[in-house]
Each structure stands twice: as structure tokens, then as C-alpha cells.
C-alpha positions as CSV (number, residue, x, y, z in Angstrom):
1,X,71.9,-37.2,-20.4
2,X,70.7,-34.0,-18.6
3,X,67.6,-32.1,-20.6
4,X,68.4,-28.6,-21.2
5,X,65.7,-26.0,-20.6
6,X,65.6,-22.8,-22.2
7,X,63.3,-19.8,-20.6
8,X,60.4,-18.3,-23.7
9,X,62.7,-15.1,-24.1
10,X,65.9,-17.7,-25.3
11,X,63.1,-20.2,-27.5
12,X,62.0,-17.0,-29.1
13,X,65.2,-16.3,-29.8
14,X,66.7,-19.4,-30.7
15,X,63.7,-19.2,-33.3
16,X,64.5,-15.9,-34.9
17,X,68.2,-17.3,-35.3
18,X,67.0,-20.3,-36.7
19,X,64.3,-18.6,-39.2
20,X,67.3,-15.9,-40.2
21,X,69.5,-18.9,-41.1
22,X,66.6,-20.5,-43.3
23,X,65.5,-17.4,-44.8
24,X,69.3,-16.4,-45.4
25,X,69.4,-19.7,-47.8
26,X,66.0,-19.5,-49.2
27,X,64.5,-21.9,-47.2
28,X,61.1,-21.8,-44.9
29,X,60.4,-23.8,-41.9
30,X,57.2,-26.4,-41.8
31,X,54.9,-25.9,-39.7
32,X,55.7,-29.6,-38.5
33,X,59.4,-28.4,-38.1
34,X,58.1,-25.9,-36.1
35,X,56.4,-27.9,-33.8
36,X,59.2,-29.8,-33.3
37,X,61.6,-26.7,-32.2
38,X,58.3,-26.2,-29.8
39,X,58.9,-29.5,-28.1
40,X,62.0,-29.3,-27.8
41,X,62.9,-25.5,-26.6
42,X,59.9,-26.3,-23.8
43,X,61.2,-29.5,-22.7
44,X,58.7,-32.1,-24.1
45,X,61.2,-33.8,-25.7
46,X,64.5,-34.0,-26.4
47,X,66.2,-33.5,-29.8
48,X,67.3,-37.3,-29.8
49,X,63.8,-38.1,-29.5
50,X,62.5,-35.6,-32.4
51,X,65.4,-37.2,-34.1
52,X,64.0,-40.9,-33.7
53,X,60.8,-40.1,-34.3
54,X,61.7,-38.0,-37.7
55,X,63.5,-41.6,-38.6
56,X,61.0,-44.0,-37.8
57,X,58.3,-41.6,-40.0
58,X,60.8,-41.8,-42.8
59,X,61.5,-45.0,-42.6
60,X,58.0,-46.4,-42.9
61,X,57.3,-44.4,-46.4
62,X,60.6,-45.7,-47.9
């Protein structure tokens, strides 16, 4: 699996589009969540990686 970079101009923009959608339904974004989008628009990890981490956090308080 290649990792996809994005430059700061397309992360900042990827982040308007995804606080629009949010905001559009009601909803905010953590500032967890927010770190997460971080990672993964400057390459420190890879949504499948945000994605198994997320599960393994769950997991343990269930």
C-alpha cells in the first residue's frame, strides 16, 4: 500500500470540507479527532493505522 501525501494548502482544505460536513449535521470535531486528521494529512500515519489504534482504545474500555 502506497501512503498518500497531501501538501498544507490540500490538508487545510480537506479540513474545511470535513468541518463543513460536521457542522452541516450538527456535529463538532474533537480535538482528538483532530489530531488524528493531523497525522494522517502530514503523513505520520496512515488512516488504517488511526483506524487500529481507535479499535484497540475501544476495545479495552468495553
Amino acid at each position: 500500500m502506497s501512503v498518500k501525501y497531501t501538501t498544507p494548502a490540500q490538508h487545510k482544505s480537506n479540513l474545511r470540507n470535513v468541518y463543513g460536513t460536521f457542522s452541516i449535521e450538527g456535529m463538532t470535531i474533537s480535538k482528538d479527532t483532530r489530531s488524528n486528521l493531523d497525522r494522517i494529512g502530514n503523513g505520520q500515519a496512515s488512516y488504517q493505522q488511526v483506524v487500529n489504534e481507535l479499535r484497540a482504545k475501544y476495545a479495552k474500555k468495553g
